[in-house]
SERO-4910 file (N, C-alpha, C, O; in steps of 0.05 Angstrom, whole numbers):
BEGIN
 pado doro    nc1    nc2    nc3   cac1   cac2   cac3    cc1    cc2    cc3    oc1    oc2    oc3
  Unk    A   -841    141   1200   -854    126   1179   -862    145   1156   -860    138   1132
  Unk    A   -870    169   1167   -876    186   1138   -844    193   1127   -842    191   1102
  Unk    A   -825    199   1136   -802    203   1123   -800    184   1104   -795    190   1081
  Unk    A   -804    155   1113   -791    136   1095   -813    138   1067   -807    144   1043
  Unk    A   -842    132   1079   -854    137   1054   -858    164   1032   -870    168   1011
  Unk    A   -845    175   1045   -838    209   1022   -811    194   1010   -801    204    989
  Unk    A   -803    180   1016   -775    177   1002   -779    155    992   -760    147    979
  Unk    A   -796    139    993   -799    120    972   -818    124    950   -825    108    932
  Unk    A   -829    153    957   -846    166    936   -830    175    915   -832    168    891
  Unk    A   -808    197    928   -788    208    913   -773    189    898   -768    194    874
  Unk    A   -760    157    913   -746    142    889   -760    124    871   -748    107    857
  Unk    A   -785    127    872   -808    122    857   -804    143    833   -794    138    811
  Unk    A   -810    159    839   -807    188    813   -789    183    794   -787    180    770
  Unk    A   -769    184    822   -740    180    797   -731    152    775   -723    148    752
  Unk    A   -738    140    793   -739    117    775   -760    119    757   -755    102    739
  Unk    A   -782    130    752   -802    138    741   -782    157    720   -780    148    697
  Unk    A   -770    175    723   -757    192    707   -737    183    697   -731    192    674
  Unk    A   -721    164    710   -695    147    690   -707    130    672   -693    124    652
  Unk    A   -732    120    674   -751    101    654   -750    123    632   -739    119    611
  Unk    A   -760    143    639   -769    163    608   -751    168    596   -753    165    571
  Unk    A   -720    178    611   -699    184    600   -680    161    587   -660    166    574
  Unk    A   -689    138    594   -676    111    583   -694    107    552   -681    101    531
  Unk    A   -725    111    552   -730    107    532   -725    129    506   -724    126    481
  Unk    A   -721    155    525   -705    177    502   -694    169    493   -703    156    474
  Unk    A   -670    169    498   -644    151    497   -649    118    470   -638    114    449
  Unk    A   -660    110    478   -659     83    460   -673     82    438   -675     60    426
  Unk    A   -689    110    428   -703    120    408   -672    140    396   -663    136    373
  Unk    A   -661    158    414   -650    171    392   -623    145    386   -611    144    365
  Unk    A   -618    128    409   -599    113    398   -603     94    366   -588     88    347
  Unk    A   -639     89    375   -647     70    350   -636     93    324   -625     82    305
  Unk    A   -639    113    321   -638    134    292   -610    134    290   -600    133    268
  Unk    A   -594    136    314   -566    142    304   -551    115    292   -532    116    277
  Unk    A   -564     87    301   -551     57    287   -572     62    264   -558     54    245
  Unk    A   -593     69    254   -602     67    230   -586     86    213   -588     83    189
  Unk    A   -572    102    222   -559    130    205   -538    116    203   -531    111    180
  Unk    A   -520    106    227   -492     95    218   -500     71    205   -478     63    198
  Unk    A   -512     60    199   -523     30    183   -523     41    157   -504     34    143
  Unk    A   -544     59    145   -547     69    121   -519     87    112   -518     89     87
  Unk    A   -496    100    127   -477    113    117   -460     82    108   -446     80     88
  Unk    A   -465     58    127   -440     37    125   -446     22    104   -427      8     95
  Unk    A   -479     20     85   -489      7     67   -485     25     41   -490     14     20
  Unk    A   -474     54     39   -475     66     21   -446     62     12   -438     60    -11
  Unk    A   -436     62     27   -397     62     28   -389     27     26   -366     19     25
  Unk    A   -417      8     26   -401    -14     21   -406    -17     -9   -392    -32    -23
  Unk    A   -431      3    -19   -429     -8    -52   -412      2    -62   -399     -9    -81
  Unk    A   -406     31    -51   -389     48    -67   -359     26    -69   -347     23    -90
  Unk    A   -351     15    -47   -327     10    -52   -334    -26    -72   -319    -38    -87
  Unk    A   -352    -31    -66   -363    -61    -82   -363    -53   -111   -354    -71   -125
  Unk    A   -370    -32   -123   -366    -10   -149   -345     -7   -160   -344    -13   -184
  Unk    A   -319      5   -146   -304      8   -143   -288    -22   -153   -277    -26   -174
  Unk    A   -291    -32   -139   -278    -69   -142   -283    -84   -165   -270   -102   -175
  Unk    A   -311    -71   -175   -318    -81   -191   -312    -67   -225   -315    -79   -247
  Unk    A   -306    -50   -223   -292    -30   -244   -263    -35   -238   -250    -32   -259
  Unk    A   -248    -42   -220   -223    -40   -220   -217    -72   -235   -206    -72   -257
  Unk    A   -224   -100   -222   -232   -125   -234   -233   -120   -269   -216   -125   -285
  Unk    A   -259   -109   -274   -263   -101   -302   -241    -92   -320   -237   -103   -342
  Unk    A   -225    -68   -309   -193    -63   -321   -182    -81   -322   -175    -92   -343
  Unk    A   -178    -90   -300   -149   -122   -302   -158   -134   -321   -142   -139   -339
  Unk    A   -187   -143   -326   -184   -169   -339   -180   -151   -364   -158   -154   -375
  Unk    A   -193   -137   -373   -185   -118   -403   -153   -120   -406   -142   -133   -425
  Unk    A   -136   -105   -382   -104   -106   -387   -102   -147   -401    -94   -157   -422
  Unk    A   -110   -156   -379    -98   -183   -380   -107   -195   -409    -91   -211   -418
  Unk    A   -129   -189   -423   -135   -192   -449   -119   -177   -474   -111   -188   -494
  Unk    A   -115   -151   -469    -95   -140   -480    -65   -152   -488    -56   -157   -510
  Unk    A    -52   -156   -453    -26   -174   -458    -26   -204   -472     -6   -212   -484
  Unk    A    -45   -216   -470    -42   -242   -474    -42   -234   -506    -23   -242   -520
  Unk    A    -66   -216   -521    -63   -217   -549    -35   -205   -551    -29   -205   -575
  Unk    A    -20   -197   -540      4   -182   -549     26   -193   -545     48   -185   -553
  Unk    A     17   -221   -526     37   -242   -534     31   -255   -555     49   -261   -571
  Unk    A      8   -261   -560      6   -281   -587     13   -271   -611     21   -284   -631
  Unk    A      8   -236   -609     21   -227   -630     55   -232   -640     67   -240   -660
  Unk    A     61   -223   -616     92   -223   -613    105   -262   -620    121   -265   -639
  Unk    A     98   -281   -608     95   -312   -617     86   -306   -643    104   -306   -659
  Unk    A     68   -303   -650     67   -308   -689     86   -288   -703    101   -297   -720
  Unk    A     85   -272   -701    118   -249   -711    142   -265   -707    160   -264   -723
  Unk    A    144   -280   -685    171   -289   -688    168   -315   -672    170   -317   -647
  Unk    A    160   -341   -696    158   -366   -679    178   -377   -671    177   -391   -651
  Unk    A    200   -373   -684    227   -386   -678    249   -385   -654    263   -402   -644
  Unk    A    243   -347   -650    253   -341   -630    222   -345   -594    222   -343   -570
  Unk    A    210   -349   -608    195   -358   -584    200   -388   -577    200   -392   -553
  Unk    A    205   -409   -591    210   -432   -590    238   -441   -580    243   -461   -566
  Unk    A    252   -425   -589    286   -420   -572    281   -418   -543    286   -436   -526
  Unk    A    270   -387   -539    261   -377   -508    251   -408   -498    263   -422   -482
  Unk    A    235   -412   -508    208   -433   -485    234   -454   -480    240   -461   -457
  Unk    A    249   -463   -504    269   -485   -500    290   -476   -480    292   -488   -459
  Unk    A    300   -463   -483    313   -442   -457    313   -446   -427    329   -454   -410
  Unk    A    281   -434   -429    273   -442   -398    272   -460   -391    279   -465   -368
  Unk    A    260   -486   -417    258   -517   -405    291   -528   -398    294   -545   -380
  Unk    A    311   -519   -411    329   -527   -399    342   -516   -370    349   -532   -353
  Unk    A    343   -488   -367    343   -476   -345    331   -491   -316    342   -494   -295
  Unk    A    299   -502   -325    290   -512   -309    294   -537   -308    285   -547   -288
  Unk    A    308   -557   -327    311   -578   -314    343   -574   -303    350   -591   -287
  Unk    A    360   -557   -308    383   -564   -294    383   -559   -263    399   -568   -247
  Unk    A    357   -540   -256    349   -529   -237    334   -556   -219    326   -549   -197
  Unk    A    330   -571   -222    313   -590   -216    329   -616   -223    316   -636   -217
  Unk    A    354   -619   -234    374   -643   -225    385   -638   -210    386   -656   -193
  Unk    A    398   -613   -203    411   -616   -174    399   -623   -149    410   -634   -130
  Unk    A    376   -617   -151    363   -621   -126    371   -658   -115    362   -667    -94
***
């Protein structure tokens, strides 16, 4: 009977000691998800930044081309009016066969 109760002293302890070492553990775990949290919130603006400067170019390009078609249409209305007629026929012969 004393054997058993020395050994249920001893897995008393230890479980006493996997308690401490579990709450080690779930303290340094809590710092290392707050660290990978704050590296994954810094790297999502950076690339949200990123998206948002790249967006900003396009639409600049896309403002650019469009005046540089309208330029190009008022320089030469006639031959733009040919082209457009062009395609409209292209596309309807494209669209009787069917």
């Amino acid at each position: 009977m004393a054997d058993t109760d020395k050994e249920l002293e001893k897995m008393r302890k230890d479980v006493e000691a996997l308690k401490a070492q579990l709450a080690t553990l779930s303290e340094d775990g809590g710092e290392l998800l707050a660290s990978a949290r704050q590296k994954l919130e810094q790297e999502a603006e950076r690339l949200v930044g990123n998206l948002k400067s790249a967006s900003a170019t396009a639409a600049k390009k896309g403002e650019e081309l469009v005046h540089q078609a309208e330029d190009k249409i008022s320089d030469n209305p006639w031959v733009s009016v040919a082209a457009t007629l062009g395609i409209g026929v292209v596309i309807g012969m494209m669209l009787r066969r069917r």
